[in-house]
C-alpha positions as CSV (number, residue, x, y, z in Angstrom):
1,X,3.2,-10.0,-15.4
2,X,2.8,-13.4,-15.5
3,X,4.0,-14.4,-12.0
4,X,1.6,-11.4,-10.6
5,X,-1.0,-12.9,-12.4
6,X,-0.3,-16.2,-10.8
7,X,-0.5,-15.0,-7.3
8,X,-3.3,-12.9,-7.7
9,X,-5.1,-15.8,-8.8
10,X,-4.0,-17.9,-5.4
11,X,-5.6,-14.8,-3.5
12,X,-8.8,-14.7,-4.8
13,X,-11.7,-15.5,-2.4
14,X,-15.0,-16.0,-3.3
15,X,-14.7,-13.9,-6.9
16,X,-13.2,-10.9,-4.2
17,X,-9.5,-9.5,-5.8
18,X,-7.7,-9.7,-2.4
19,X,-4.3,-8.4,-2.0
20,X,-1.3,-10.3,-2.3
21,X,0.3,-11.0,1.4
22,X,-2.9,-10.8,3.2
23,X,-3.1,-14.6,3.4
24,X,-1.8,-14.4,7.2
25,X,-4.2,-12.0,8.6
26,X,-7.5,-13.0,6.7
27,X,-7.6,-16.6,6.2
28,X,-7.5,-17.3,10.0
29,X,-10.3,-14.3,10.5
30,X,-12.4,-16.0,7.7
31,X,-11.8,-19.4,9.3
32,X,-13.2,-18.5,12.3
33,X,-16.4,-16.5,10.8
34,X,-17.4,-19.8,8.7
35,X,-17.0,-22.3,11.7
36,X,-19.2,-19.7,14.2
37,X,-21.9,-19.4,11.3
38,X,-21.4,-23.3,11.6
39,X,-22.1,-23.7,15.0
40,X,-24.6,-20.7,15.5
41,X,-27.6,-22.7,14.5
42,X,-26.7,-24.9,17.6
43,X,-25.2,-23.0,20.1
44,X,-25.9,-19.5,21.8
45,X,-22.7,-18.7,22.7
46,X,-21.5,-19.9,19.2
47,X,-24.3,-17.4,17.8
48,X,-22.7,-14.1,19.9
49,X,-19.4,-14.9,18.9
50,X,-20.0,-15.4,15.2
51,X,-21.5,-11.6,14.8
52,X,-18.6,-9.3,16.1
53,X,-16.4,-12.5,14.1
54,X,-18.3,-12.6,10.7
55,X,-17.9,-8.3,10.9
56,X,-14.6,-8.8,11.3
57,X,-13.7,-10.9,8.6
58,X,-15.9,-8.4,6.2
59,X,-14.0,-5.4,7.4
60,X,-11.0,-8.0,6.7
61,X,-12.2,-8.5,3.1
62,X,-12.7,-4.5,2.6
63,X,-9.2,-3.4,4.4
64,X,-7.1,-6.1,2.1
65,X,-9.4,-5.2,-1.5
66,X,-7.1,-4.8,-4.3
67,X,-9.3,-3.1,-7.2
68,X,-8.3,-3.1,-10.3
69,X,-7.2,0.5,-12.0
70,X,-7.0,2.4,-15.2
71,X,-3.3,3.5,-14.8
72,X,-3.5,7.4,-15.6
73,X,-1.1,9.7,-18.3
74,X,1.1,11.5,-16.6
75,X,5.2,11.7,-15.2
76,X,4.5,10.8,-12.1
77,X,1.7,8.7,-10.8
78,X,0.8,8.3,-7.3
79,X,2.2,5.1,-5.6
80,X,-0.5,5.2,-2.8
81,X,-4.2,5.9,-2.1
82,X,-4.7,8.2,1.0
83,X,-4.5,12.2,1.7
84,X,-1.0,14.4,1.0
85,X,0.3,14.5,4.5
86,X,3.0,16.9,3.6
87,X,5.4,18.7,0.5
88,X,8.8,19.2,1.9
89,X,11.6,20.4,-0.1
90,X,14.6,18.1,0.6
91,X,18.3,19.6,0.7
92,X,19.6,17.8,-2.4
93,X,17.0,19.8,-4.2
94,X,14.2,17.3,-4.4
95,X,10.7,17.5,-3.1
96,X,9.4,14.4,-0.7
97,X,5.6,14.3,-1.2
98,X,4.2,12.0,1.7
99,X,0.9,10.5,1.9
100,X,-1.1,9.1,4.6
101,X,-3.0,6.0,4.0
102,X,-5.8,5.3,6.8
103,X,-7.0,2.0,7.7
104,X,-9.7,2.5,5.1
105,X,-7.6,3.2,2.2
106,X,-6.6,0.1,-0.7
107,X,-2.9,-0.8,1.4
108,X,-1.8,-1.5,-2.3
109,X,1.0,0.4,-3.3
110,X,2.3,0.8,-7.1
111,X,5.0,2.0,-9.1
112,X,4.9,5.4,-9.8
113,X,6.9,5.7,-12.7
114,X,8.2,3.1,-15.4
115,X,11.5,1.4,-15.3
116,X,13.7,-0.9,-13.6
117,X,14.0,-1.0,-9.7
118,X,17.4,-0.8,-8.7
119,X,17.0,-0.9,-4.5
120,X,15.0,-2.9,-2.4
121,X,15.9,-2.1,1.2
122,X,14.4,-3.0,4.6
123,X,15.1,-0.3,7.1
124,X,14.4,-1.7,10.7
125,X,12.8,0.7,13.7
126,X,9.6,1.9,15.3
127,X,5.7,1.7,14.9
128,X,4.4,5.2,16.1
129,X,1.5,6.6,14.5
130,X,2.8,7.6,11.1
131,X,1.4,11.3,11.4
132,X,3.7,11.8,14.1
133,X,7.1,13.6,13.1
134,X,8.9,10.8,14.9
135,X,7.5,8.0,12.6
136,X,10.6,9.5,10.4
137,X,12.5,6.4,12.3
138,X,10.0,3.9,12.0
139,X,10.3,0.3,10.1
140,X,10.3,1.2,6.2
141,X,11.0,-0.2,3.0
142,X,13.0,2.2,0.2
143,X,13.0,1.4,-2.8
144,X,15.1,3.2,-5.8
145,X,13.5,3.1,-9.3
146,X,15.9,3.6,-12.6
147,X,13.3,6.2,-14.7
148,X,13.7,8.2,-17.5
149,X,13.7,11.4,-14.7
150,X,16.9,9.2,-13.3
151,X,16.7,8.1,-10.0
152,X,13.4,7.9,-8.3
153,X,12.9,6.9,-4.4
154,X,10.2,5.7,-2.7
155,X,9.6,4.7,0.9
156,X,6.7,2.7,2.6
157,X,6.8,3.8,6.3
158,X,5.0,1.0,8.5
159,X,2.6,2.9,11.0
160,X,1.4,1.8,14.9
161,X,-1.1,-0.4,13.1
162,X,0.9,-1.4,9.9
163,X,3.5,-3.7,11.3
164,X,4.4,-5.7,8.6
165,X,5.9,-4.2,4.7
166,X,5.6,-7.0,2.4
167,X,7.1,-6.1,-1.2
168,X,6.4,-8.1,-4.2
169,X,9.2,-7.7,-6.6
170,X,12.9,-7.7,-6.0
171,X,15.8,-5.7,-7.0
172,X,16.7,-6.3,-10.9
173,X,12.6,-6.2,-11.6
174,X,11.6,-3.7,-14.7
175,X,8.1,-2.7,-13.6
176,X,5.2,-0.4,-16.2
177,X,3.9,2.4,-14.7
178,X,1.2,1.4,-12.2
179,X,2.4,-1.7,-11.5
180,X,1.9,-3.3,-7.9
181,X,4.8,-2.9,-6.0
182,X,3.9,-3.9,-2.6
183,X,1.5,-4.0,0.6
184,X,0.8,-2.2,3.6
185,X,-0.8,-4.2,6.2
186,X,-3.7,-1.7,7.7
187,X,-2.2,1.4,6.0
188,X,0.4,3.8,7.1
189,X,2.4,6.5,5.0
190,X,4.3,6.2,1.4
191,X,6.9,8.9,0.7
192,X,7.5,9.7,-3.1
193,X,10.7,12.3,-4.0
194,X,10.3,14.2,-7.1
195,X,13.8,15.0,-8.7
196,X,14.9,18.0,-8.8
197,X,13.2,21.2,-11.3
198,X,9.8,18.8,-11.3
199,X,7.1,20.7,-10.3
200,X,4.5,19.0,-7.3
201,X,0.6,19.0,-8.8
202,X,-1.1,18.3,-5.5
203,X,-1.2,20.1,-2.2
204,X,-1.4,19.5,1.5
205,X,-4.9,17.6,2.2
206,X,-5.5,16.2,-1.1
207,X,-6.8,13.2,-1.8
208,X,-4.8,10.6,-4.1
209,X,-5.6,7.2,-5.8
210,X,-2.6,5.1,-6.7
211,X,-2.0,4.9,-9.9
212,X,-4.5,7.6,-11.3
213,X,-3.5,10.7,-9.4
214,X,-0.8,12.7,-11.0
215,X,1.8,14.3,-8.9
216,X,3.7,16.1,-11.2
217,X,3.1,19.1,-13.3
218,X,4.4,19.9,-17.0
């Protein structure tokens, strides 16, 4: 989309994709790195302080990389990168699929399905660790999604880390499958319900890749 493209162009550093909404947490951390290396060839102290400085700004680089992806066939495409946390069946028949993302995962989150979204809604509460069973209450975002299986939810579930949900398109928004939805800062958990009578295709402890895993099954 055109206004995608636009911001994705803004974020750019140094030929590096960087997410959308990292701006806040990286541009200070780079800062910092490039006026060490600055002073390092003049100053000790400057010199110790622009190692552990310059590392952090490359992990900065790594944590907020937003590569680009061949959006898979399928029903139902993964909105996160991480490890299947848990399938649970829900008691209005549908199956929530929840997946972890670590601190090492893309923090990019897209659209698993194509259509229009209908809810954008901020949910305030906690920050535990997101594998814990009381990260159920935490801050989250859930979104609703108009598909041709009907109504699809999704909720990004902020994490002891992951303090901050920053969406990128608002209600009324008709989104292609794969599309980027959102960020994560520093990871957390994504929660995906399948309507029900669809069949899950992954399993506890698998691996997925937003936008190229499948989750469904013919």
């Amino acid at each position: 989309m055109p206004h995608s493209q636009t911001s994705a162009h803004r974020d750019r550093l140094k030929g590096v994709r960087i997410a959308r909404g990292a701006s806040p947490w990286l541009l200070p951390t780079v800062a910092t790195a490039a006026l060490s290396l600055a002073r390092s060839r003049k100053s000790t102290r400057a010199r110790a302080v622009a190692v552990p400085v310059t590392a952090l700004a490359a992990g900065m680089l790594w944590f907020f990389r937003d590569p680009e992806r061949e959006i898979a066939q399928g029903r139902v495409i993964s909105p996160a990168d991480g490890v299947v946390q848990s399938i649970m069946p829900w008691k209005d028949g549908r199956t929530r699929v929840a997946i972890f993302m670590s601190p090492l995962n893309v923090h990019v989150n897209r659209a698993p399905m194509a259509g229009t979204v209908t809810s954008v809604e901020h949910v305030p509460g906690g920050f535990v660790p997101a594998f814990n069973k009381e990260s159920e209450n935490n801050e989250r975002v859930v979104w609703h999604f108009d598909t041709e299986l009907g109504d699809i939810e999704m909720v990004q579930i902020a994490g002891a880390v992951a303090r901050r949900i920053v969406p990128y398109i608002p209600q009324g928004t008709k989104v292609e499958q794969g599309d980027r939805i959102g960020l994560i800062r520093f990871g957390s958990r994504v929660d995906i319900y399948l309507p029900e009578g669809v069949e899950v295709a992954v399993e506890v402890g698998q691996a997925t890749t937003a936008g190229v895993t499948r989750i469904d099954r013919d």
